[in-house]
N, C-alpha and C positions, 0 to 999 in steps of 0.2 A: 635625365638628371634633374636636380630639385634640391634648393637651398634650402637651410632655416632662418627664416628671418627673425628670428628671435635669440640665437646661440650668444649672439654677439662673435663671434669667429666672424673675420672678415671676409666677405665672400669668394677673393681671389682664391684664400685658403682652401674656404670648401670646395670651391672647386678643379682645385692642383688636389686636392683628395679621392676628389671621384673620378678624375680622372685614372689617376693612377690605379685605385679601386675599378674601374673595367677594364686596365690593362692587365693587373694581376689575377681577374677572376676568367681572365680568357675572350670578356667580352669585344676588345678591338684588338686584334695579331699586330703585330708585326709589319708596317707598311701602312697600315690605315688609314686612309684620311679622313682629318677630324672638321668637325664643320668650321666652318669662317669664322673669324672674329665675329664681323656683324651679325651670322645665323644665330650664333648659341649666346649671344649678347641679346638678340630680339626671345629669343626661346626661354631663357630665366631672365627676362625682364632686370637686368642689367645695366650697365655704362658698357660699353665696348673696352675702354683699358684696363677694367676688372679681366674680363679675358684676356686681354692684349699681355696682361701683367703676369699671368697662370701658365698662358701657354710657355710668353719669355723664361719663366726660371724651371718649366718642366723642361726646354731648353738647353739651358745654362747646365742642368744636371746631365742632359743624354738622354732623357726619356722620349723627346720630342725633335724634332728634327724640320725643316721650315724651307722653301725651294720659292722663290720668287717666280710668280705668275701659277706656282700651281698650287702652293696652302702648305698646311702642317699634317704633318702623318706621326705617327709612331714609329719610334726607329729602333729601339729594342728590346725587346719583353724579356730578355733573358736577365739583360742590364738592371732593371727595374725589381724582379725578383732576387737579382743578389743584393741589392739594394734592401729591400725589405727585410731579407734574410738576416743581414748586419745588423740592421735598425733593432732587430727584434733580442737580437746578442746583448746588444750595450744596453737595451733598458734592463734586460735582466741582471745584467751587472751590476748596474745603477740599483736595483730596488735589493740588490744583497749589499751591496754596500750603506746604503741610507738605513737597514734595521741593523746592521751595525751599530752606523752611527748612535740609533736611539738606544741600542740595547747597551750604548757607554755614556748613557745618560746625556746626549745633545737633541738638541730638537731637529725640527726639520729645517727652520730656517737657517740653524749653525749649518745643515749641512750645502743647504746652498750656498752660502755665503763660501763655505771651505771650495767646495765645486767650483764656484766663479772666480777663486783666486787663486786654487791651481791654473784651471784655465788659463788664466792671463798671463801666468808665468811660461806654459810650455807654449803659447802667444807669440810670446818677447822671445822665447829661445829661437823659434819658427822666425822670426822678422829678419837674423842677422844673418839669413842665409844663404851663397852666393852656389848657383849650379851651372857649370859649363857643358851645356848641348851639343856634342859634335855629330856632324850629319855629312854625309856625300854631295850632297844639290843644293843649293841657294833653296829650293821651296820650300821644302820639310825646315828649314832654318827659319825664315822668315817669319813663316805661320806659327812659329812654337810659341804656342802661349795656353801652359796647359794651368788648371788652377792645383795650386802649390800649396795655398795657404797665402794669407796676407804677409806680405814681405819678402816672400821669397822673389828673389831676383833669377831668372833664368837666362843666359847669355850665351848666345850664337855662337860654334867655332866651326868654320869648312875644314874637314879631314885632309883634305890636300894642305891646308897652307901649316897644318901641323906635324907634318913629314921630319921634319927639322926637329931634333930633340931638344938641343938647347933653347931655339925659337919656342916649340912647346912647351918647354919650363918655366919661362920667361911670360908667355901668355897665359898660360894658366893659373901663376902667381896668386895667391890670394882665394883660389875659388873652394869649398867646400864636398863638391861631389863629383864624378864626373859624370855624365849620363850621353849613354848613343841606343841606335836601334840596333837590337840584338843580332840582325846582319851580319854588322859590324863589330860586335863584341872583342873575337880573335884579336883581330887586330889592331883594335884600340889598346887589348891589354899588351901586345906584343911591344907596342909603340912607346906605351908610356908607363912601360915597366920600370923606368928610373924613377917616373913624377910620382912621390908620396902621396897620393889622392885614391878615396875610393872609388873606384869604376860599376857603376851599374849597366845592365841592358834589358830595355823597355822593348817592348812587343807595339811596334807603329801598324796601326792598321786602318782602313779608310771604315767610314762611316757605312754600318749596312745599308742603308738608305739610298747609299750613291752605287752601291753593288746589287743594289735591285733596280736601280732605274738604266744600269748599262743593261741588265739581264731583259730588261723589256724590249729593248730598242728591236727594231726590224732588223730582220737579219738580210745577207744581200749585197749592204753597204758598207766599203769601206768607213771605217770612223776616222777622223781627226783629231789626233794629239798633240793639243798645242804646250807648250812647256818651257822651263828658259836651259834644262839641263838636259842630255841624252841619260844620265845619271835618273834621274826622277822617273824619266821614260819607262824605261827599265823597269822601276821597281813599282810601276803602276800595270805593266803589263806581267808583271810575276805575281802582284798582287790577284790581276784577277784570272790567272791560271789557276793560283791557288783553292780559286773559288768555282771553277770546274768551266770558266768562260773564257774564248778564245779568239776575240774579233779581231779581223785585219786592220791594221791602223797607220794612217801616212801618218807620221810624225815629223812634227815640225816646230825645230827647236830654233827659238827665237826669232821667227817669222817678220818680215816686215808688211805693211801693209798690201803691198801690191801681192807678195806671195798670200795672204790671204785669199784676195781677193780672187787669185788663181784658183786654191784647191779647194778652200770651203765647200762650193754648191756642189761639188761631186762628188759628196761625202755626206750620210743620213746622219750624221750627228758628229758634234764636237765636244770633244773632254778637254776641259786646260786645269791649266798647276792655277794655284793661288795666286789671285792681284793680276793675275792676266784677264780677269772679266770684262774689264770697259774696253781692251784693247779687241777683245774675239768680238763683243758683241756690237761694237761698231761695222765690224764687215761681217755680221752674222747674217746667211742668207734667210728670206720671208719663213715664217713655222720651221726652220731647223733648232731642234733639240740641243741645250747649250747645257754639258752639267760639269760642275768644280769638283775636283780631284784631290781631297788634303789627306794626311796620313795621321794618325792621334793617337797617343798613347792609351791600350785598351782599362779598364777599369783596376784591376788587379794590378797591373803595372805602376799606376799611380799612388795605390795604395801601399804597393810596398817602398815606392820612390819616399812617399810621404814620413813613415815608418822609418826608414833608413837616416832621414834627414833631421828626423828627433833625437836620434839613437846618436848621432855626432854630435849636435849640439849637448844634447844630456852629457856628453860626456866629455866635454871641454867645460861643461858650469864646475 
């Protein structure tokens, strides 16, 4: 890789560019790991949070993916082609709409200006909007913090404690959408068949990233499933059935330290739910393999969440 010191483009840019340009041309798959911060900061003679800053928002997107103690890899080529895929949609959109514009006699700059003040308006529509998350397990709850759009409020509901209809009517007052993992679809719509709300169901699936590095593990050994729900359990072991992997797992829902301390070393590796990190890796035995387990909504799911949640506001202005 090799900047232009002359473009004026700032160099984290070009380089969240070429990145992505060797993932889309085949040159790093799926899994790769990409050099250090400090390597490819010495290598194009750089500052280190030029990289530090490229990698965070190839990140932030799902192109990149980052494991404490062992670097940043690429987490999904497929993600990153539909990504481009899109990208390449809307400029063409864009440039039938701008000769438009010119061909009704405005410039170009009338048409930015129209562009950035629509924008801001389906913005504001996007800011006032409230989604209730209902999930089976404290974890999948916790960690939901998917990106929305600026404003959108997403809020936590456990499926058990909305059993109760009128309880459920009552908590869900005021919210805009409903959303669960399509699991749970059925019976979310069975449940709150009364409550006037649109119910959607998002496709939760863990990071491929974390489904390649069980798939490495040695086999042999039982694994360790640390967790706060036997619910999560569950749907972390169905998760990677689904994915053609089948290890034996103590599982151990909400362990105290001593039980740690019991099963860990008998065990070639430990998987836990989210925000259980400090607690596993305080009794983590010497070189045992520690990796986090979250579930996220897949690319497509978000988009049409995102879509759905226009299409309501649009139609209460």
């Amino acid at each position: 890789m090799d900047l232009d010191r002359k473009s004026g483009v700032p160099y984290y840019i070009q380089l969240k560019e070429q990145i992505r340009r060797n993932i889309t041309q085949g040159v790093w798959a799926a899994g790769t790991k990409l050099p250090t911060e400090r390597e490819l900061a010495g290598s194009l003679s750089v500052s280190r949070n030029t990289v530090s800053q490229a990698y965070k928002e190839l990140e932030s997107e799902g192109i990149l993916s980052s494991a404490q103690g062992r670097g940043t890899f690429v987490a999904d080529t497929l993600l990153i082609m539909q990504q481009e895929g899109r990208k390449e949609k809307v400029l063409r959109i864009i440039d039938v709409a701008m000769e438009e514009a010119v061909g009704l006699g405005f410039t170009i700059d009338d048409f930015v200006s129209f562009v950035h003040v629509r924008g801001m308006e389906k913005k504001h529509l996007l800011s006032r909007v409230k989604v209730a998350f209902v999930e089976c397990n404290p974890e999948q709850l916790n960690e939901a913090n998917w990106n929305l759009g600026p404003g959108v409020t997403l809020l936590p509901f456990l499926l058990s404690e909305l059993h109760d209809s009128l309880l459920a009517q009552k908590r869900l007052a005021g919210m805009d959408m409903l959303v669960t993992g399509a699991a749970h679809l059925s019976e979310i719509k069975r449940l709150f068949e009364k409550v006037s709300l649109p119910i959607l169901g998002v496709t939760l699936q863990p990071k491929l990233e974390t489904i390649v590095r069980i798939a490495k593990l040695t086999a042999g050994r039982d694994l360790a499933l640390v967790c706060e729900s036997i619910q999560f359990a569950e749907k972390v072991k169905n998760a990677l059935n689904q994915a053609g992997l089948h290890p034996v797992f103590k599982t151990l829902v909400q362990p105290d330290e001593m039980k740690l301390r019991e099963i860990l070393p008998d065990c070639g590796a430990v998987i836990y739910a989210p925000k259980l990190r400090l607690r596993v890796e305080k009794m983590l035995p010497e070189n045992m393999e520690c990796i986090e387990f979250r579930f996220e909504p897949d690319a497509g799911s978000l988009n049409l969440l995102r879509g759905a949640l226009l299409e309501i506001k649009e139609g209460k202005s």
